[in-house]
C-alpha positions as CSV (number, residue, x, y, z in Angstrom):
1,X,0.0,0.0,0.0
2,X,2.6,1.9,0.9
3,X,4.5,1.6,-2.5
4,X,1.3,2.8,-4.2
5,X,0.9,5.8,-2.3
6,X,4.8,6.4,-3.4
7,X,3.9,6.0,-6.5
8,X,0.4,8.2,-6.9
9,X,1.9,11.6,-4.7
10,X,5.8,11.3,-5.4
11,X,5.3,9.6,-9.3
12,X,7.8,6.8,-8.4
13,X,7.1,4.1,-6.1
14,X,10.7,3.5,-5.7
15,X,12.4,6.8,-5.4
16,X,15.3,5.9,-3.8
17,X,15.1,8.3,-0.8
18,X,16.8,7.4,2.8
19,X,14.0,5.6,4.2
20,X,13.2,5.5,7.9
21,X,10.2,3.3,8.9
22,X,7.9,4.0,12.3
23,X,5.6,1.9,13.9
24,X,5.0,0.5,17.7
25,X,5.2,2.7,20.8
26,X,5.7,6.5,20.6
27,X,5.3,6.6,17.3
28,X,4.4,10.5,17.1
29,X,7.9,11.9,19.1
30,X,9.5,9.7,17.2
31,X,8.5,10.5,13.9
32,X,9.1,14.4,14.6
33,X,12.9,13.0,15.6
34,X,13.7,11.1,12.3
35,X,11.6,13.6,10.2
36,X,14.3,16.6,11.2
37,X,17.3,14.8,10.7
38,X,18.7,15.4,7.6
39,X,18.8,12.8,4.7
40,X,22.3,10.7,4.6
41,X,22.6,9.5,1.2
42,X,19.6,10.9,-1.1
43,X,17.8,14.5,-1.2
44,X,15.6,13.9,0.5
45,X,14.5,11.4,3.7
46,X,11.3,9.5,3.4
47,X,9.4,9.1,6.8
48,X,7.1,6.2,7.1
49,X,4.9,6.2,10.2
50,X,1.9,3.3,10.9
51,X,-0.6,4.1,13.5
52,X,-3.6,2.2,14.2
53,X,-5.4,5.5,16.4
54,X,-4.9,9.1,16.7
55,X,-4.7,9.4,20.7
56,X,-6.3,11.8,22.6
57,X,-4.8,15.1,20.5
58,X,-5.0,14.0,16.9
59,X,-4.9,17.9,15.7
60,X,-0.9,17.2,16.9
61,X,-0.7,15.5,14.4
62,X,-1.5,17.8,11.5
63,X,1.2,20.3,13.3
64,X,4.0,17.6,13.2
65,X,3.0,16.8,9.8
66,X,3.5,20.4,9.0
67,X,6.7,21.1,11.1
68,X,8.8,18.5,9.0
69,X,11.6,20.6,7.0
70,X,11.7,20.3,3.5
71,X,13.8,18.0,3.4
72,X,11.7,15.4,4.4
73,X,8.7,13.7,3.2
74,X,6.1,12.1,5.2
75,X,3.5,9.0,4.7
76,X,1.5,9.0,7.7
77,X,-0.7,5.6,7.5
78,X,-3.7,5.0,10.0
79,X,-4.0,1.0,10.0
80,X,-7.6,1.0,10.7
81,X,-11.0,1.3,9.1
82,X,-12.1,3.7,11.4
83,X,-10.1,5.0,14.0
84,X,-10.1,7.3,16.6
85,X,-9.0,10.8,15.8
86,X,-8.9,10.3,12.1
87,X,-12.0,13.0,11.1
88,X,-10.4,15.9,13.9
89,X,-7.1,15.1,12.0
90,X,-8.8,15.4,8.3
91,X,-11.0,18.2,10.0
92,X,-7.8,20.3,10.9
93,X,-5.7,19.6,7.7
94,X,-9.1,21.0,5.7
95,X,-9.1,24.3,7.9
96,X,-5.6,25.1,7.4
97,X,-4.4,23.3,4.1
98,X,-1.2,22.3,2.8
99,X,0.0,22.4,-0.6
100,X,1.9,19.7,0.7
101,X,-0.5,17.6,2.1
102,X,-2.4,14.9,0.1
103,X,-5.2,12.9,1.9
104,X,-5.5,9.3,0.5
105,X,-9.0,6.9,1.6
106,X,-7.9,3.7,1.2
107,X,-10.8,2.2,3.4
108,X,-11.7,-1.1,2.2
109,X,-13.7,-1.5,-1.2
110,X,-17.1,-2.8,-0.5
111,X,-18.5,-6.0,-2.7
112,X,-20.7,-3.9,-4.8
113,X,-17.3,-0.9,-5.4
114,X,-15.1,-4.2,-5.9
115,X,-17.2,-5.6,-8.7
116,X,-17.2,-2.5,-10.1
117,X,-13.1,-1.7,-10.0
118,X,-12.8,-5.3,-11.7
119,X,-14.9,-4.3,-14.9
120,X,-13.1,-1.0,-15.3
121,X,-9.1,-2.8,-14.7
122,X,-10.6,-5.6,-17.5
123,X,-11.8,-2.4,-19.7
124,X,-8.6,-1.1,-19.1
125,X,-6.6,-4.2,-20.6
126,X,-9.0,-4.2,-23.6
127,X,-11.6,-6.8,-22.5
128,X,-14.9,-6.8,-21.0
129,X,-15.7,-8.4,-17.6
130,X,-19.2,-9.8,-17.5
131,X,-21.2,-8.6,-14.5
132,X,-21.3,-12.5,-13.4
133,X,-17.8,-13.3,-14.0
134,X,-17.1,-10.0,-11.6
135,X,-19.0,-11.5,-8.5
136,X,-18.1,-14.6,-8.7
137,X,-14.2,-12.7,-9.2
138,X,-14.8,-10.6,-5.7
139,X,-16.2,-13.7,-4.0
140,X,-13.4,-16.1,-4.8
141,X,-10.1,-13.1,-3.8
142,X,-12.3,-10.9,-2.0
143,X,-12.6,-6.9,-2.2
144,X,-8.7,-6.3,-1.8
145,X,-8.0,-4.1,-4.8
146,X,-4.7,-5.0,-5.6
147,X,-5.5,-8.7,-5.3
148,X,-8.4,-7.8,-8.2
149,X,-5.8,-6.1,-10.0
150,X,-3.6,-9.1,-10.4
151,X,-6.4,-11.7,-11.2
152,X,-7.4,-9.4,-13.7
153,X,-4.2,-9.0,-15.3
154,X,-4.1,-13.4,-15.0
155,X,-7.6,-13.1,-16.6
156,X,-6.9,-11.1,-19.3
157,X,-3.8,-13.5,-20.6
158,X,-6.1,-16.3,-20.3
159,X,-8.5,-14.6,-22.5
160,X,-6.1,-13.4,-25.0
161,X,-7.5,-12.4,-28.3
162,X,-11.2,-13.0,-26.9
163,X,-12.7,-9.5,-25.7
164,X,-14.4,-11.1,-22.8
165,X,-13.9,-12.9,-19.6
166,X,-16.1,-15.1,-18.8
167,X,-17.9,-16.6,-15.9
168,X,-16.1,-19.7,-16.7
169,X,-12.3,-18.1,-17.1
170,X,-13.1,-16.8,-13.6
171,X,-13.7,-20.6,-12.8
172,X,-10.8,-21.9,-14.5
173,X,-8.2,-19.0,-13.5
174,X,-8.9,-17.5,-10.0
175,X,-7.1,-18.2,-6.9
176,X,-8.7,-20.0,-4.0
177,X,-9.2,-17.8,-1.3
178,X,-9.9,-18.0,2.7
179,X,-13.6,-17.0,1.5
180,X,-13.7,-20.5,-0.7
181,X,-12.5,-22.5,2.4
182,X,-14.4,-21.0,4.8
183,X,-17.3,-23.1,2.6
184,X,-15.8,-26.2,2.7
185,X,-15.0,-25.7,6.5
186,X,-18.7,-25.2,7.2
187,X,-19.2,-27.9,4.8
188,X,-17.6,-30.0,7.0
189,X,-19.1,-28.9,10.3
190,X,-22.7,-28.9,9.3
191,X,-21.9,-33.2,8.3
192,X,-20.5,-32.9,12.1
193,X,-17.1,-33.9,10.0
194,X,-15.0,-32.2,13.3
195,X,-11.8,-33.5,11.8
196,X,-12.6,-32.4,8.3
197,X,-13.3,-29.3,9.5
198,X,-9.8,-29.5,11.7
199,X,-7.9,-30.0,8.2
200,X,-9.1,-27.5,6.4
201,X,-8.6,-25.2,9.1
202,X,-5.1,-26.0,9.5
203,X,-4.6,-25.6,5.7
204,X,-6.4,-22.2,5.5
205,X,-3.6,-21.0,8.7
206,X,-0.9,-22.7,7.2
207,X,-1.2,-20.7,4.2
208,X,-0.9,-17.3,6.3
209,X,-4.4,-16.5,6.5
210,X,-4.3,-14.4,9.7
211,X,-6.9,-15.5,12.7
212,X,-8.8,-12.5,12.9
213,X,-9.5,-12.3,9.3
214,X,-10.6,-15.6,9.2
215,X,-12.8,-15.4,12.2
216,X,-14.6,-12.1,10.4
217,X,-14.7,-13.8,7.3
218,X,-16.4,-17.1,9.3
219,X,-19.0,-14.5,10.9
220,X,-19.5,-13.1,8.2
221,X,-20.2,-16.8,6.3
222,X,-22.3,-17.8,9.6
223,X,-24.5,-14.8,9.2
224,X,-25.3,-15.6,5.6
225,X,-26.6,-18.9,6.2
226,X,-28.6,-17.6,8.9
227,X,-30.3,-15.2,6.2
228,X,-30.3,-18.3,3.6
229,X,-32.7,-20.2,6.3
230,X,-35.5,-17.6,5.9
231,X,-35.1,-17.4,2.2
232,X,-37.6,-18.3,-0.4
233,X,-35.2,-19.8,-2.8
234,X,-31.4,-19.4,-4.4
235,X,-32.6,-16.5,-7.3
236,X,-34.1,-13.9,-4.0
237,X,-30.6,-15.0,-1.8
238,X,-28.5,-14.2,-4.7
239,X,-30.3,-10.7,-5.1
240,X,-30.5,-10.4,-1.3
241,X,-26.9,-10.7,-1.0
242,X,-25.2,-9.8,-4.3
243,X,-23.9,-13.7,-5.0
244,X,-23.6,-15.7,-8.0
245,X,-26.4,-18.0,-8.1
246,X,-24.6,-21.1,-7.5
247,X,-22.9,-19.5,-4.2
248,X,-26.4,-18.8,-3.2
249,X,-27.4,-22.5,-3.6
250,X,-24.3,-24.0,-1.9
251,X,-25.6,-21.7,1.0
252,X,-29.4,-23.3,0.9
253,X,-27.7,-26.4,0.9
254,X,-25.7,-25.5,4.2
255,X,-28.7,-23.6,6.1
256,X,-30.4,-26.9,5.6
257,X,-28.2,-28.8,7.7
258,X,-27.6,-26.0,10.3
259,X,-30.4,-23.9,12.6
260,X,-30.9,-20.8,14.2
261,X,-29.6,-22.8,17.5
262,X,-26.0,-23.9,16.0
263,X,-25.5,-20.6,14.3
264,X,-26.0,-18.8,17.2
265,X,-24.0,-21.0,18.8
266,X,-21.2,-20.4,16.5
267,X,-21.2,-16.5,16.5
268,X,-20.7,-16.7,20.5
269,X,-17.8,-18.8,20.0
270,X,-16.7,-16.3,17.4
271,X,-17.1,-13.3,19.2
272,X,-15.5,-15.3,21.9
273,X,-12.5,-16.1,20.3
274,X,-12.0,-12.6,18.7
275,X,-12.4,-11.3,22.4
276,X,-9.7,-13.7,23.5
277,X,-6.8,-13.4,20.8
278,X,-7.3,-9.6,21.3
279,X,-7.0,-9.7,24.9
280,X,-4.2,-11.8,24.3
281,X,-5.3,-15.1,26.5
282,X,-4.6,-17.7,23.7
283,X,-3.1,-17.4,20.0
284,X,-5.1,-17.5,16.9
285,X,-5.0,-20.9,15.8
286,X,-5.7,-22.4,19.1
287,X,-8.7,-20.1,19.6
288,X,-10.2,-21.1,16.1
289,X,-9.7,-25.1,16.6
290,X,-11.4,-24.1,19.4
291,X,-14.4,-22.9,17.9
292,X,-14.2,-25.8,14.9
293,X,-14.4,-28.4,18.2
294,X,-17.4,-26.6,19.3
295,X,-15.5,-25.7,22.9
296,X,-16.5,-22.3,24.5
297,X,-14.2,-19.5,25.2
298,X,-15.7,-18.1,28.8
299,X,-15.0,-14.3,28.5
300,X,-15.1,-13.7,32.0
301,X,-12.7,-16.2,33.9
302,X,-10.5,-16.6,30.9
303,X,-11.0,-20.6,31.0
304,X,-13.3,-23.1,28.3
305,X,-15.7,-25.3,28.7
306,X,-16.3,-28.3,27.4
């Protein structure tokens, strides 16, 4: 992400600055420190600070931001979708601007943005992306934009000469993502397939998914099937929730051999788990095998039960 915002403010992504990198404790004293040292072997010294909040005073901020000598350049990156301090900070750059201050949103692309950033980068290499082939596209990488960008690019050399992409080069091409084997993991659980389920798991974790995505992504599956269970039929789910048709019917097929009982069930032990890795009581993976076995995190004592 960085590297892209390189590339869009400064016109190189790889500019060849002295580079100083800030993230963890202190992060705003320190920042103010490296951004008024002099660069050592460029013309200039390229400060990279990651925050996830603001703090209590995030209109110090746009004052350290402005204090850096022109020597330096600053990416300031808030890690979070919404965090605290962010608007007073945007709020106080607006009231007094900066010629030299470019605001970037790079807030997560919803399904509906995503589908639509995966047509235009086909148009953009010349072919056309059916509206189909494009959800079943964002459901198989997800909304991550540069992730969309590179299947696009892997779509559009499978096409070749042909101006579309199709449903089925989408099919054929596509990378498996978490969202694909969160499926087969509740797949496995709703045939009470506990060791099934265990496998999958452990592939999906093995291949660097990270624990708290994976537990959103599971809440977020657990909550469709809960809507699939009230549904008149596959065509109103796949309206209902933007899904390709056959996504829609793998989830009917699911919410029949889950109820409202086990689903709740499971979103406990999600928020459970989330609660717990946060908090630090037990690591990711343990937390989630957890939750596969059916064992319950209890919030309050920091113990399970069985």
């Amino acid at each position: 992400m960085v590297r892209a915002v390189q590339a869009a403010v400064f016109g190189t992504a790889d500019p060849g600055w002295d580079r100083v990198n800030i993230e963890g404790e202190g992060v705003l004293p320190r920042l103010r420190e490296a951004a008024a040292m002099p660069p050592w072997t460029a013309p200039y010294r390229l400060v990279v600070a990651t925050v996830s909040e603001l703090g209590p005073a995030p209109a110090t901020w746009a004052n350290a931001l402005r204090e850096a000598p022109a020597s330096s350049r600053i990416v300031l990156v808030v890690d979070q979708d919404k965090p605290a301090g962010l608007p007073v900070l945007l709020n106080t750059l607006e009231r007094t601007p900066s010629a030299g201050t470019v605001v970037i949103d790079c807030t997560p692309l919803k399904p509906a943005e995503a589908e639509r950033w995966a047509q235009e980068t086909a148009a953009e290499a010349g072919h056309r992306l059916a509206q189909a082939a494009a959800r079943l596209l964002v459901h198989k990488v997800g909304t991550n934009a540069g992730l969309i960008r590179q299947e696009v690019a892997k779509l559009a050399a499978y096409a070749g000469r042909r101006a579309s992409i199709t449903f089925e080069d989408v099919q054929a091409v596509a990378v498996q993502t978490a969202e694909e084997s969160v499926f087969a993991l509740m797949d496995a659980l709703g045939e009470q397939n506990t060791n099934r389920a265990l496998a999958v798991l452990r592939q999906v974790l093995a291949q660097g998914e990270n624990p708290l995505g994976l537990i959103a992504l599971m809440a977020r599956h657990v909550r469709q099937i809960w809507t699939a269970r009230g549904s008149t039929g596959p065509a109103a789910l796949a309206q209902e929730l933007r899904l390709p048709g056959f996504v829609a019917e793998k989830l009917l097929a699911q919410a029949r051999r889950l109820d409202y009982d086990e689903l709740g069930r499971m979103l406990c032990r999600l928020a459970d788990a989330d609660e717990a890795i946060k908090t630090g009581r037990i690591s990711g993976d343990v937390a989630l095998e957890m939750v596969v076995m059916g064992i319950e995190l209890s919030g309050d004592t920091g113990s399970v039960t069985w």
